[in-house]
N, C-alpha and C positions, 0 to 999 in steps of 0.2 A: 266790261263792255260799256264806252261812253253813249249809245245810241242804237235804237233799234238798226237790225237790219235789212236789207229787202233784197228779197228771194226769189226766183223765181224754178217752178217746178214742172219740166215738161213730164207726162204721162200719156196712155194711151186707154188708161180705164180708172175710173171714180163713179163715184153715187151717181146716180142711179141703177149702176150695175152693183150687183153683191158677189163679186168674186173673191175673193181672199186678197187677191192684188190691190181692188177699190175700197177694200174697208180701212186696208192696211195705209192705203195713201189718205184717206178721209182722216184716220185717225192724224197720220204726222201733220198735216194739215192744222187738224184743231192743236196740235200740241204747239208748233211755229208762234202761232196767233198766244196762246196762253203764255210763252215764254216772251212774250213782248216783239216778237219781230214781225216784219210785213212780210205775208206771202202768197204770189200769184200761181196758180196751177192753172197750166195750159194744157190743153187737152183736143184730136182731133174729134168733129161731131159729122157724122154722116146726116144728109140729110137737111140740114141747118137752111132754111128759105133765105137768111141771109148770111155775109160774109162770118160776122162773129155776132154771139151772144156776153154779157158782160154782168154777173152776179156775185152777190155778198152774201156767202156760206159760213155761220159759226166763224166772222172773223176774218176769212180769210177771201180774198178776188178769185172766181174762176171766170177764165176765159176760153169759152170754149170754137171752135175755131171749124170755119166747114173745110170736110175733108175727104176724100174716096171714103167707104166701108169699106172694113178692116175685119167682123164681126160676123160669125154663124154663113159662112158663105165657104165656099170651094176653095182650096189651096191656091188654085193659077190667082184667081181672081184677088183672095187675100195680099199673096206674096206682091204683086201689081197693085193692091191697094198701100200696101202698106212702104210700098218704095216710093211712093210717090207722094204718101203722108207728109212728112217733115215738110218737104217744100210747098204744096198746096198750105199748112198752118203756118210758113213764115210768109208766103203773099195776102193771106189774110191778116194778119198781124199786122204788114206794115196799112190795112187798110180801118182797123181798131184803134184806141182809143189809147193803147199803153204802147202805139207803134213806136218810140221814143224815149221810152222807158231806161232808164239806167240800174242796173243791177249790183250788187253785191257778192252776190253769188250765183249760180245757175246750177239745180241739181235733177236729175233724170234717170229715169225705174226704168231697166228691164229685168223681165222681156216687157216693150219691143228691141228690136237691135237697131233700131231704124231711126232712132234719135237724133241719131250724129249730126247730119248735117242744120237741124234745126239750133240745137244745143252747140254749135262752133259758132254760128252766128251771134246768138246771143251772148256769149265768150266774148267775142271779138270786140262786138257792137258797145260793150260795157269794160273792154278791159280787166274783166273777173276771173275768180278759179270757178272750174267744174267740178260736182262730183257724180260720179254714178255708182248709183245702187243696183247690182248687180243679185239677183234673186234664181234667174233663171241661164246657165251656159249653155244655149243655142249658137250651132248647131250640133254641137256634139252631142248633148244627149238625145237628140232626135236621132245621132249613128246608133247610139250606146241599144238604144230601142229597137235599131232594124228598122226603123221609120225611112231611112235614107242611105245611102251608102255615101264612099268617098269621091262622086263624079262630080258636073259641073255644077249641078246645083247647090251641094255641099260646098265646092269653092267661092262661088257667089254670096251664098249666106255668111262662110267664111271672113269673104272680106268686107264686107257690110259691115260686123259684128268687132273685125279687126281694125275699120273704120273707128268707130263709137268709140272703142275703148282708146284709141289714141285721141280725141278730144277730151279725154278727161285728164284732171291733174290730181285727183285722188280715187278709189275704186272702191268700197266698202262693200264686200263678199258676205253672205251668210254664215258660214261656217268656216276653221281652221283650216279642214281637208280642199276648201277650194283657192287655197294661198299659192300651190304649186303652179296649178292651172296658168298664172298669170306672173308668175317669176320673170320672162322674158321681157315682157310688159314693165316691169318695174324698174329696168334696168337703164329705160330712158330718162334721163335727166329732168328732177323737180318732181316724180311718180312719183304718191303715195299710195301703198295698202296694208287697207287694215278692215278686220274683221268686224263689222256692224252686225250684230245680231238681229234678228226678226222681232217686231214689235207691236204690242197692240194696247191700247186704249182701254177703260173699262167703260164696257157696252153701258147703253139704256137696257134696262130690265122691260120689254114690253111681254104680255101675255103671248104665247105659242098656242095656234091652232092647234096643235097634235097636241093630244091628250091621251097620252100612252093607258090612264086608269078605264079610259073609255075603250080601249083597241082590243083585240082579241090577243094582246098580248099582256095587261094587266097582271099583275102581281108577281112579275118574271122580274129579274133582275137583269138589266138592259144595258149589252154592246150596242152604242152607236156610230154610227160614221155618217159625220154631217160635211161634206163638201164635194169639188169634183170629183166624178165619175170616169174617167178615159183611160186614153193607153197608158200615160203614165205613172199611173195608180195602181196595176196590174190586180184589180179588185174579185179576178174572179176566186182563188183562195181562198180571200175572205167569205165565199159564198160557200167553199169546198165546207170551209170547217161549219158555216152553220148548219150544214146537212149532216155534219159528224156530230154534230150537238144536239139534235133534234130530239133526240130520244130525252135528254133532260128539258123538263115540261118547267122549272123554273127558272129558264134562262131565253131570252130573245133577243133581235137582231134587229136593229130600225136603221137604215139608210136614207139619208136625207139630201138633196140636193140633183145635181143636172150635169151633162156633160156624154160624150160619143159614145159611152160603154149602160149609161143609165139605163134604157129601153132595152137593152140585150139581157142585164145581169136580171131585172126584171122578169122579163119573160123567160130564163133558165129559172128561177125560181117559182116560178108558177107553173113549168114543166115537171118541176121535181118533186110538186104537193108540198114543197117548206112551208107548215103552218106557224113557225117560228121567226119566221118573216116579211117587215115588212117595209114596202115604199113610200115615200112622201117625195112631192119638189121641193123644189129649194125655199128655205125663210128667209124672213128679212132677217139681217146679224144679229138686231136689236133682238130678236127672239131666242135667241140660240143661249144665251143663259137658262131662261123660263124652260128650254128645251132640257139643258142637262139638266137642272133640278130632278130630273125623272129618270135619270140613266145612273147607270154606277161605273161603267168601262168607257174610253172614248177610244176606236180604231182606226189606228193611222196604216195608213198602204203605200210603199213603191213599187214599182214592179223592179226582181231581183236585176234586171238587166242595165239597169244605171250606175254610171260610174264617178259621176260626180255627190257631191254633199247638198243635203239636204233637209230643212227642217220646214216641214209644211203648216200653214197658218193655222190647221186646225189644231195641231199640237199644241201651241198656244192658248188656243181657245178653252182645251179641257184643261190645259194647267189651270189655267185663269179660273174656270170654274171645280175646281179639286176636283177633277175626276180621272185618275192612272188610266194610261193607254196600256194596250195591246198590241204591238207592232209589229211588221213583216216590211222590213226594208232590205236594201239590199246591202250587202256582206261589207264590212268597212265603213261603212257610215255612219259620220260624229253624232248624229243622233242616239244611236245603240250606247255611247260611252255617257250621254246626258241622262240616258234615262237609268242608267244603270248604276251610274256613283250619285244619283239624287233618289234612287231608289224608289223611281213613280211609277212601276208599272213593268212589265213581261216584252220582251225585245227579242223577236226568231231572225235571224240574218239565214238562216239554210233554204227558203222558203220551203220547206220540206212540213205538208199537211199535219205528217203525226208529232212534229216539235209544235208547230202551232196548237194543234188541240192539245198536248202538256200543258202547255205556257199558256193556255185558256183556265182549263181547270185549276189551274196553281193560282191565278190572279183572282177567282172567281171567290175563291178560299179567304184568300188575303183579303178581299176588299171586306168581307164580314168580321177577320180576326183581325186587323191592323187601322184601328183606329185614329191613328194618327196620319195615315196616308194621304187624306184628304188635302192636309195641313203640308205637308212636302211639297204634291204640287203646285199649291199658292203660292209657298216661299221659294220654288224656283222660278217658278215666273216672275214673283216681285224683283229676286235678284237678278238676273239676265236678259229681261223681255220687257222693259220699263218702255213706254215709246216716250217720256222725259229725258233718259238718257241717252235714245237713239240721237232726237234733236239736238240734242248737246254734243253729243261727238260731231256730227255733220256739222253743225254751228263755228265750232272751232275748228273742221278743220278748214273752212270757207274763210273763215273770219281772220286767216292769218293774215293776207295782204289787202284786207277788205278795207280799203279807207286809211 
């Protein structure tokens, strides 16, 4: 490559939020900038006293752009906020500083599905390829959930969704199992897809408040689950089994983070006297290393009623910091076959309680008799979850008619 290139990255969450989605964009962000190239992340900002804000993060321009709330607000109000996003951030745009901008590439994360029209513009305006990163397939699995059925709203989001993915000229999907999904999609002329793995950055190590030696749960050997909490997580299970574990006094259960099911599973557990468990909100990422230093399981949750693939950020997380999962996804998903041939960890596809507490007590075994566990999950993460090689593939596949 004779010359940096310039990038630009629509989203709809970054720092200052800590969702898995904003760490995840923070990280490729800094990677962009370390691999030499220029890049701009846009992003809508509810709220903003004026048209855009304009700052220098580790490297890279954010531009964040006033737009409806999209955020912790009612479905009508959301779904209205967020159709109306894209075009409220391109009339701010053209009223910023980089309204003029010529691009290279133009690359855009959902969810949202709501990108499209923003991310054509920017296409057009620069005569460049698009890529989207494609994390979350709404609206189906909000059916797969019983969140929605097949009526008008489902078709709306539908075509929104079927919008977006026809402004792109390449698609990078999480997993294999979601290459089907979009077969019909690839059939149009100059479509590329191809599989982008999920990716993370190696955090700052900063100190974590929770001081598990301190907790009433001290000297227990510790399942954690640090990220959202909702429907999609199908997290009550997880709470089933720790009342089936209870009677083992050195084993506990630390839940970390926020999200529509958090304050429920909470209060069923303080219903049920689980003194084996316990709550925190959410930390900063930067923490979340300091945090597993103190645990030895990390638990990953779908709920079984999902039909699409997926590998959730925290998975990564515990790879990253060698700690094997426990997991309850649902039946057929490429997760189940990762954790299985890398041998990190106990994987239940039945969501059936008494396979889960097996596949508890087997791991709980293992992680004191299998010393080298640790070391597995590094080297899986080092090999398939680089956010080095994420940016390289996105890089190349932008950079083929870039200039």
């Amino acid at each position: 490559m004779t010359r940096p290139l310039r990038f630009a990255l629509i989203a709809d969450t970054f720092p200052p939020f800590r969702t898995s989605g904003a760490v995840q964009l923070r990280d490729l962000s800094r990677e962009f900038a370390r691999q030499g190239h220029q890049l701009t992340v846009m992003l809508p900002a509810a709220g903003l006293a004026e048209p855009w804000t304009l700052e220098q993060v580790d490297g890279v321009r954010v531009l964040r752009l006033r737009a409806p709330r999209t955020k912790d607000i009612g479905y009508v109000r959301r779904t209205i906020g967020e159709f109306l996003m894209p075009f409220a951030m391109r009339r701010q745009l053209r009223r910023s500083p980089l309204a003029n901008e010529q691009w290279d590439g133009v690359l855009w994360y959902a969810p949202s599905i709501f990108h499209g029209p923003l991310a054509s513009a920017l296409k057009k305006a620069s005569a460049c390829k698009g890529y989207l990163i494609v994390r979350d397939i709404f609206p189906e699995w909000a059916v797969d959930m019983g969140l929605m059925g097949r009526g008008l709203p489902y078709r709306c989001f539908s075509a929104v969704a079927r919008y977006q993915y026809s402004v792109a000229d390449v698609i990078g999907v999480q997993t294999p199992g979601n290459l089907s999904y979009f077969s019909e999609w690839q059939r149009g002329p100059g479509r590329r897809l191809e599989v982008l793995q999920n990716w993370l950055d190696k955090p700052a190590s900063a100190r974590c408040p929770i001081r598990i030696s301190e907790s009433a749960l001290a000297g227990r050997k510790i399942l954690v689950y640090a990220g959202n909490m909702g429907v999609a997580q199908g997290m009550d299970i997880v709470l089933e089994l720790a009342g089936a574990l209870a009677a083992r006094t050195d084993v506990g259960f630390l839940f970390v983070g926020r999200g529509s099911d958090a304050g429920r599973l909470r209060g069923a557990a303080q219903a049920r006297g689980l003194d084996n468990v316990l709550f925190f909100d959410e930390i900063h990422p930067d923490q979340i290393p300091d945090l597993y230093a103190q645990c030895q399981i990390g638990i990953v949750a779908l709920d079984p009623r999902h039909k699409s693939h997926n590998i959730p950020g925290k998975f990564l997380t515990y790879m990253q910091s060698g700690l094997p999962v426990l997991a309850n996804v649902n039946r057929g998903n490429d997760l189940a076959g990762i954790i299985r041939s890398a041998q990190v960890g106990q994987i239940c596809e039945s969501n059936q309680l008494d396979e889960l507490v097996a596949l508890a007590h087997q791991l709980l075994e293992q992680v004191g008799a299998d010393p080298a566990l640790p070391a597995r999950c590094q080297a899986l993460f080092e090999r398939e979850f680089s956010v080095g090689h994420a940016v390289q593939q996105i890089t190349a596949a932008l950079a083929r008619d870039a200039g």
